[in-house]
Every structure is written in structure tokens, then in C-alpha cells.
C-alpha positions as CSV (number, residue, x, y, z in Angstrom):
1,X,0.0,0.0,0.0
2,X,0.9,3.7,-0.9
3,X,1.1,6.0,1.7
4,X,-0.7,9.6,0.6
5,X,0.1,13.0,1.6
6,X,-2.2,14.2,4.6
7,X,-3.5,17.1,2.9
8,X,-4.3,14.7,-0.3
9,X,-6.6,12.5,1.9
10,X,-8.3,15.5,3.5
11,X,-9.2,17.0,0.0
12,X,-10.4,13.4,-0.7
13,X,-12.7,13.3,2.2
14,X,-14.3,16.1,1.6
15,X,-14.7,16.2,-2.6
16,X,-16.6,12.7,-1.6
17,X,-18.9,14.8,0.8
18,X,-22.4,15.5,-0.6
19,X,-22.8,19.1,-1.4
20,X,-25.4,20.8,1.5
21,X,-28.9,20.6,-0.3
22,X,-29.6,24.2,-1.8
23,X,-32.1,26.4,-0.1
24,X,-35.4,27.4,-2.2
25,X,-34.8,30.8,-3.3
26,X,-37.2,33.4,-1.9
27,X,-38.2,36.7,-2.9
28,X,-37.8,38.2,0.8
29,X,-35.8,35.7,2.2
30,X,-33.2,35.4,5.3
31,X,-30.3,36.2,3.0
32,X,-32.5,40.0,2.2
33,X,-32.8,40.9,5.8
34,X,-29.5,41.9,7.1
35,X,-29.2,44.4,4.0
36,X,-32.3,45.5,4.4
37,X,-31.9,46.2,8.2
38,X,-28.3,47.3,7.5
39,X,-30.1,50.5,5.7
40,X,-32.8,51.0,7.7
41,X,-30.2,51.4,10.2
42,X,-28.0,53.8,8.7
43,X,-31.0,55.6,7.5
44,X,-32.0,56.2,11.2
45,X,-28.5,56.6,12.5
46,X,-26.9,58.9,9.8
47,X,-29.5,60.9,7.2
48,X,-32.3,61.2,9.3
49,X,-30.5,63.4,11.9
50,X,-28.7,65.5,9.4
51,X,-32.1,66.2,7.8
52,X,-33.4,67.0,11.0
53,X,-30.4,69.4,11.7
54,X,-30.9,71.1,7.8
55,X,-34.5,71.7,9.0
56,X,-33.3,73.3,12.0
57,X,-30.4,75.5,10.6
58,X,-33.0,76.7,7.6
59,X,-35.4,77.7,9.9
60,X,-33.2,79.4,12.2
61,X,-31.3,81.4,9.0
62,X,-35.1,82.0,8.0
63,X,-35.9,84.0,11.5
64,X,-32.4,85.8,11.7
65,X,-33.1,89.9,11.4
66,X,-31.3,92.9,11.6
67,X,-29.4,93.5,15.1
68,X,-28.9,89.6,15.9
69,X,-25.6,88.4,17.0
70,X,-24.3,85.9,14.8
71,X,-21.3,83.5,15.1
72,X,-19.9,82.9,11.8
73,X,-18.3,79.6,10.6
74,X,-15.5,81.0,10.7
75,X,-15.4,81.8,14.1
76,X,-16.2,85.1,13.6
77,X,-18.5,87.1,15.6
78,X,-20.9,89.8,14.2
79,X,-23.9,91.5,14.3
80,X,-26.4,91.8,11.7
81,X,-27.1,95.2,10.3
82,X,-28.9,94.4,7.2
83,X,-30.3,91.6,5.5
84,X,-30.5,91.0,1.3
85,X,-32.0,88.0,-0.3
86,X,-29.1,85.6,-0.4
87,X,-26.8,87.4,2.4
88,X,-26.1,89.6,5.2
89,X,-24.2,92.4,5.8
90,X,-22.0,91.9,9.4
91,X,-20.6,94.4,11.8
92,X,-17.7,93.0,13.0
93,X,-15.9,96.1,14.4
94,X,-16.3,99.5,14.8
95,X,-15.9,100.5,11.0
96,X,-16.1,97.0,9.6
97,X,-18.9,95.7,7.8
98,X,-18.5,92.5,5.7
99,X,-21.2,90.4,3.4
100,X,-21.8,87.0,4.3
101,X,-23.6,84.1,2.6
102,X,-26.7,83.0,4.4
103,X,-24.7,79.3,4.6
104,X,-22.0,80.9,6.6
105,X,-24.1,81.6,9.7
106,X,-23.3,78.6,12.2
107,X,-25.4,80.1,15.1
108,X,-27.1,83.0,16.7
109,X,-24.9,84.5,19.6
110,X,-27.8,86.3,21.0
111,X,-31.2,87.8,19.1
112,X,-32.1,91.8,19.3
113,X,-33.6,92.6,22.3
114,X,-33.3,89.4,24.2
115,X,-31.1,88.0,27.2
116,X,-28.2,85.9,25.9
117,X,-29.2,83.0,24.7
118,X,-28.3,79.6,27.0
């Protein structure tokens, strides 16, 4: 008798194993659910919070008016002295005005006639 390699009897043993009986394709099956939950997931956990904070940084651009305090994001603080249809005009110092886009407003610092805000 001939003695085999080890690894040539193992690839013997299992090339004479039957093949695991196929599963019946479905149309919703097992194998659709983890993708399907993978996106619902990263729907909830990544866009729907950075539509939320759109929503909330429209609306707060949307409310902004003449004599807010605004910090730029820049890092840049101003205070509103006029407002056109796509920007605002800033004080930032004494004799220093500057035009802003309306995108470059990361927060109010404190609205006209109002305590700080907290």
C-alpha cells in the first residue's frame, strides 16, 4: 500500500462529501434581511438626523433679522445690520462691515432685544 500525503486524503474526504442541499430561493428571504436592516439602520443613525439638523439650521437662517448676534463659521462674531436675499451684511468692528452668505451663519450668539441665549 501507498502511503498519501495528509492534505491529499483530506481533499479526498471532503470532494466525496455530498454538497449541502440548496435552499429554495425566496423573494424576501433570510439572505434579504440583514441588508435591508443594514439600511434601515444607517438611515436612522446617519440621514435622518442630518435632515433633522438642515431643517433646524434653515429655519433658524429663516428667522435671523437685523441687530442679531451671529457666530460665523468662521469663528467670527458679528452683528447683523442688514439683510439681502441671499446674504447679510456683518458688523464686525467698529468701522467693519462684511457680506456674508446666508450658509455661513453657524449660530445666533444672542437675538435683538433678548437676554443671551443659554
Amino acid at each position: 500500500m501507498t502511503k498519501m500525503h495528509p492534505l491529499a486524503d483530506s481533499v479526498l474526504f471532503f470532494a466525496q462529501q455530498s454538497p449541502a442541499p440548496a435552499s429554495a430561493p425566496g423573494l424576501f428571504g433570510a439572505n434579504m434581511l440583514f441588508p435591508v436592516l443594514l439600511l434601515v439602520g444607517m438611515y436612522f443613525l446617519l440621514i435622518a438626523p442630518q435632515r433633522k439638523k438642515q431643517k433646524e439650521q434653515t429655519k433658524m437662517l429663516a428667522a435671523l433679522e437685523s441687530g442679531d448676534e451671529v457666530l460665523t463659521a468662521s469663528g467670527i462674531y458679528g452683528t447683523i445690520t442688514n439683510v439681502k436675499e441671499d446674504r447679510f451684511v456683518v458688523r464686525i468692528g467698529d468701522d467693519t462691515k462684511v457680506e456674508i452668505s446666508k450658509g455661513f451663519v453657524q449660530s445666533v450668539v444672542r437675538k435683538s432685544g433678548s437676554e443671551e441665549k443659554q
